[in-house]
N, C-alpha and C positions, 0 to 999 in steps of 0.2 A: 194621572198615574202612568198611561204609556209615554207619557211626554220625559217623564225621570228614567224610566228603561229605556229609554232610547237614548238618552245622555247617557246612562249611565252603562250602556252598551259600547256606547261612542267611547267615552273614557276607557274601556276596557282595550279598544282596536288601538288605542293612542299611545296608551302605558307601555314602555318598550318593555322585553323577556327579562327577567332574573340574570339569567347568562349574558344576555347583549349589555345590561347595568352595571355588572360587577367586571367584565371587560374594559366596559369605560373608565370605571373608577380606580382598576390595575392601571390602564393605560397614562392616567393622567396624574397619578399618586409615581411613576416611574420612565415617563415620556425620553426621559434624556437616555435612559440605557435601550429604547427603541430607533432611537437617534443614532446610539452608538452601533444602532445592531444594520442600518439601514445600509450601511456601504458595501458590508459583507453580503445581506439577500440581495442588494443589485449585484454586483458581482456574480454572484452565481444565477440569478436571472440571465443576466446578459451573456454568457460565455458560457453557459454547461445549460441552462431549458431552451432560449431560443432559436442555439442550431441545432436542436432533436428536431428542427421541422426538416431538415435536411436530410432527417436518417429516410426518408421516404427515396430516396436516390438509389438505396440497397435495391428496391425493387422496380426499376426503374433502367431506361439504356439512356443513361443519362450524356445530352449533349450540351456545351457552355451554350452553344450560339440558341439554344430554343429553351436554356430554362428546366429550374423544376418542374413547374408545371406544367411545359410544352411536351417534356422529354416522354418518350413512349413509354407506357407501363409492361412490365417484362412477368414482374410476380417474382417466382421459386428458383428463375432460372440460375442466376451467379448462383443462391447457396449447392445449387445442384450440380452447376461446374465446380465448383471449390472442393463439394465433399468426392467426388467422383474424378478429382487428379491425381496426377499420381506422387503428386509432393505433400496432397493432404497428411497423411499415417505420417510423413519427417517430421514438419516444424508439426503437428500435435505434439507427436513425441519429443519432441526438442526443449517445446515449451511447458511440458506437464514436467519431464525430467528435471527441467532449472529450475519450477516453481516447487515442485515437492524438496527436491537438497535443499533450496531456500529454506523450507518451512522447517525441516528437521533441525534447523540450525535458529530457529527461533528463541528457545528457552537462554541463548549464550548472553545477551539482553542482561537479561533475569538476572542471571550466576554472577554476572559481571557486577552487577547493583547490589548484590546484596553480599560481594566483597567489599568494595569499596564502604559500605555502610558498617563492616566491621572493620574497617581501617581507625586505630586510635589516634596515632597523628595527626594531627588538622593540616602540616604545612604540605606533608607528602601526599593526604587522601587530595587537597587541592591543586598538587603536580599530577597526580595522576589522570585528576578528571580533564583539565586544561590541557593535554598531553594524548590521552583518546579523543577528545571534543574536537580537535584541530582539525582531523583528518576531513571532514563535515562540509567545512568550509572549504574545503578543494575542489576543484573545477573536474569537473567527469574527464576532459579531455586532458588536463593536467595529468590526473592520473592515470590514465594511457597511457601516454607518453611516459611517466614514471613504469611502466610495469612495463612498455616495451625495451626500455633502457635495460630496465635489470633483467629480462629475462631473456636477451640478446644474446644468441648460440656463438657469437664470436668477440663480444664485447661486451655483454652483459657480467655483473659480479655474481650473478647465483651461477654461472657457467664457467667462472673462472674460479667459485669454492669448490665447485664439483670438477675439474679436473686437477687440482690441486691435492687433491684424495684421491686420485686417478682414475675417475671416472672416468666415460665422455661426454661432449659438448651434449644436450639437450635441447631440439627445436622445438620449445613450449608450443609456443605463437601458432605455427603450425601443422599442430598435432590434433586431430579433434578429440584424443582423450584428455589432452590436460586442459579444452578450454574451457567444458562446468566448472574443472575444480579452480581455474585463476577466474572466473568473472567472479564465483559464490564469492570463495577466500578474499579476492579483493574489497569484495563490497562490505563485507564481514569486518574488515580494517576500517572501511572508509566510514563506516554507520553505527560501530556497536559503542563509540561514546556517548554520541546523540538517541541513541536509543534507548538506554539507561536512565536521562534525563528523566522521565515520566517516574519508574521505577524507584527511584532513590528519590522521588516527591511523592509517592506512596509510604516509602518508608518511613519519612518524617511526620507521615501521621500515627506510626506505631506508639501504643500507649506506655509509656515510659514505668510507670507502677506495677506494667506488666511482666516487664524485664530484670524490674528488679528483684518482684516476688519471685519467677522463678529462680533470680539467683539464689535467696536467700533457702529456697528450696532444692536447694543443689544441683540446676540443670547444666547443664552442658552450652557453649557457645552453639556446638550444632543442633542441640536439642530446642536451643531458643530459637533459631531460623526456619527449623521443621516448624515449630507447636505454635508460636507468637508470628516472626516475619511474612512468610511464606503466608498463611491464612489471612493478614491481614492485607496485600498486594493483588489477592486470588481476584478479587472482580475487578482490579485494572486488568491484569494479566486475560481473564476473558476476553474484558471487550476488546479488546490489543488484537486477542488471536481471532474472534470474528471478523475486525476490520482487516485482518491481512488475507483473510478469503475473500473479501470485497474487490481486492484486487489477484487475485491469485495467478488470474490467469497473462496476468500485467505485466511480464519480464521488463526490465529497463532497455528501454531503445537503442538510448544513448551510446550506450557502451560496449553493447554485442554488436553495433555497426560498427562501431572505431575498432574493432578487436576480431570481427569477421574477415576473412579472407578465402581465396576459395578452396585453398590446398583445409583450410577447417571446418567449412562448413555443412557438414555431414551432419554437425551436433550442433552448430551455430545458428543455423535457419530455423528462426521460430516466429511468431504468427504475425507480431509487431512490423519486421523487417518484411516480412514479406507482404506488409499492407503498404511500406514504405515505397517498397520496389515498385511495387502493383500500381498505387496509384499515383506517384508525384512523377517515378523515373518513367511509367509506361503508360500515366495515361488513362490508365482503367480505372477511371471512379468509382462508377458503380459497382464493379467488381469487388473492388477493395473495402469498399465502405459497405459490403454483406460481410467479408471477411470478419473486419472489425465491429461488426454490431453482433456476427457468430461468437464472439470472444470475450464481449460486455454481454451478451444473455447470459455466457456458462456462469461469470463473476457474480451475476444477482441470484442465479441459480444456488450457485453456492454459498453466498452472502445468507439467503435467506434460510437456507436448510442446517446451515450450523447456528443462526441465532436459535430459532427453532429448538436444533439441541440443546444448546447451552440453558435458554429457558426451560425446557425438562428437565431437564439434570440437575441442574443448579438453578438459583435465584438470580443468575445476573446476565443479561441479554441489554441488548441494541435496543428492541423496544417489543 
């Protein structure tokens, strides 16, 4: 009799868990879509977790010739220099300034998609899309170079309509108040086709029987995009708006460097360019890479306090 509970104890240690079987049985009833999933988690193993060992360099007087690990440990000191300069308060404010106009200009997206989704034309609603979608594919430096063309105080065509109606010439480029509004406005051009995309594949899931009942119930074109479109979009449209807190505090690099000069840069110095400065042109690693890890904390910070809300408020959250 102890000889069967001891087996039958044994059988018990042997039997894998509920959860580790039914894993197996996902895993090998759908093996090829794990297959298909495996290039993308290498990918981001390899280039976004294995250099976090490096984020240890923030705290750190980091030198190449002795290594992360050789290199002295410092602690608090860079975030202490950084928040205690005196160019800290500019590019914060530089960088909060682009990134809030950014966000206000969020919903254009939307409005954009759910015109084009009341376009009845098929040949023109497909000029349209193919005709915003373009800009997408243009090279960041491409379109510098287009925007320093046109907005050239002596050669440019927006400066030759404007004295043409007698104004004067305008130095855009220049001027640190007009540089928010040409990098927002350009990128507003360059994005809001490709932005739409998700949107107007939202809208295609709207229920057709939906739109008609209320025709037949006498609604309005904009009554149907309040009461049908609009509600039915709202939980892309969330995770859309959490994911761009994800990155909030993330201005584009690219293009405030190609478009900074120093007669602008009053409004043009934000967190990004000054990690570039910091650590490629001067050298300060460790310095820069506190900088930059101060500016991925605020982004999860933020990421995680508006899913947060979102899941209060409503039902539809990141997780």
């Amino acid at each position: 009799m102890q000889v069967k509970n001891t087996e039958t104890q044994q059988k018990v240690i042997v039997v894998p868990s509920g959860r580790l079987t039914n894993f197996r049985k996902k895993f090998m009833k759908s093996w090829q879509l794990y297959v298909f999933l495996l290039p993308a988690l290498t990918y981001f193993i390899i280039f976004h977790y294995i250099p976090m060992y490096g984020v240890q360099i923030a705290f750190k007087d980091f030198y190449a010739t002795m290594g992360i690990m050789g290199s002295p440990w410092v602690g608090f000191e860079h975030f202490e220099r950084f928040f205690n300069s005196y160019y800290f308060w500019r590019i914060l404010k530089n960088t909060l300034a682009l990134s809030i106009y950014q966000l206000c200009l969020f919903p254009l997206p939307i409005i954009f998609a759910l015109m084009l989704n009341e376009l009845g034309n098929g040949a023109f609603k497909k000029w349209s899309q193919t005709l915003t979608y373009a800009p997408h594919f243009i090279s960041v430096v491409v379109v510098v170079g287009m925007i320093i063309a046109f907005l050239d105080p002596t050669t440019g065509i927006v400066n030759h309509i404007i004295t043409q109606f007698g104004g004067e010439p305008v130095k855009f480029l220049t001027s640190p108040n007009w540089f928010r509004h040409i990098y927002i406005w350009s990128g507003q051009w360059q994005g809001l086709g490709w932005g739409t995309i998700i949107y107007l594949a939202a809208l295609a899931g709207v229920n057709p029987e939906l739109l008609e009942a209320a025709k037949v119930d006498g609604a309005t074109r904009f009554q149907r995009i309040i009461h049908i479109n609009i509600p039915t979009i709202l939980p892309t449209v969330i995770v859309l708006f959490i994911l761009n807190f994800g990155s909030f505090m993330s201005v584009g690099f690219e293009k405030v460097l190609l478009l900074q000069n120093t007669l602008n840069s009053e409004t043009s110095d934000i967190i990004q360019t000054f990690v570039y400065e910091s650590g490629l042109l001067k050298g300060q690693y460790s310095f820069a890479a506190a900088v930059g890890l101060f500016d991925s904390i605020i982004n999860i910070i933020l990421l995680i306090t508006v899913n947060h809300i979102a899941r209060k408020v409503s039902e539809n959250s990141l997780w």
